[in-house]
C-alpha positions in Angstrom: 25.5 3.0 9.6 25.2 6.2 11.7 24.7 5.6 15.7 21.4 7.0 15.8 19.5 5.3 13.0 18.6 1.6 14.2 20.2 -1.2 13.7 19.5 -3.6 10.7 18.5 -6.2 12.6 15.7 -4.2 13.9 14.8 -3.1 10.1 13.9 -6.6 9.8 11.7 -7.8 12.4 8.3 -6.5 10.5 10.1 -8.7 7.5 10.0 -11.3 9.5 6.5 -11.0 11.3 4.6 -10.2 8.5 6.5 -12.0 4.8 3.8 -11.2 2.7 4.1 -7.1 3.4 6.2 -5.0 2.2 7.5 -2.3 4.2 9.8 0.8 2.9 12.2 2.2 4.9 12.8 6.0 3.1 15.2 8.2 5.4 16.1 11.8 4.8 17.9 14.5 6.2 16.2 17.6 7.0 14.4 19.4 8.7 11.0 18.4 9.1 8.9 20.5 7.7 5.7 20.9 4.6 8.2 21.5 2.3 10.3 18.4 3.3 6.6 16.6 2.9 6.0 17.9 -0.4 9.1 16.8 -1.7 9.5 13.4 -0.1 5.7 12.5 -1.5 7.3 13.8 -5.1 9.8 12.0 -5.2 8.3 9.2 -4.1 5.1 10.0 -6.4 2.7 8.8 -3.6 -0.6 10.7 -1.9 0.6 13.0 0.7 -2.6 11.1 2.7 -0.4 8.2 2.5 2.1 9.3 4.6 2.2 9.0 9.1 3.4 11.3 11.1 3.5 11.5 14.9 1.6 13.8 17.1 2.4 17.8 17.2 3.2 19.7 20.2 2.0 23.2 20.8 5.5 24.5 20.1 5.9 23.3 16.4 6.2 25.8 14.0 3.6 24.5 11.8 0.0 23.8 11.7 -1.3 20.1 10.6 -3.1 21.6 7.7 0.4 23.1 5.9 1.3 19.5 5.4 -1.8 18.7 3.0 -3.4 15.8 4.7 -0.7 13.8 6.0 -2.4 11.1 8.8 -1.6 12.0 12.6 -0.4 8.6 14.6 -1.5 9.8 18.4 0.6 8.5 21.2 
């Protein structure tokens, strides 16, 4: 397991909390970006609406609409 992804222990504690939900854990390498979106909800074959990202500063290189309805998760 790479240093910087989180330990497996910690992959489990929503497992734990919460038995009767299942939770996903999809990682990929890349550069964030619509693109990356678009071919993660593909391959996946969800709703792009169904899929969280975190807040956007003023320096990213994207606006929230080239991602195609993703949800924001504010801090």
């Amino acid at each position: 397991m790479r240093a910087d992804l989180p330990a497996l222990f910690l992959l489990t504690v929503l497992d734990e909390a919460f038995p009767s939900i299942t939770v996903d854990l999809v990682l990929l390498q890349g550069a964030f970006s619509p693109s990356l979106v678009d071919a993660f909800t593909s391959r996946l074959e969800i709703a792009t609406s169904r899929c969280f990202v975190s807040a956007m500063d003023n320096d990213f290189p994207y606006t929230l609409a080239e991602f195609g309805g993703v949800r924001v998760v504010m801090d």
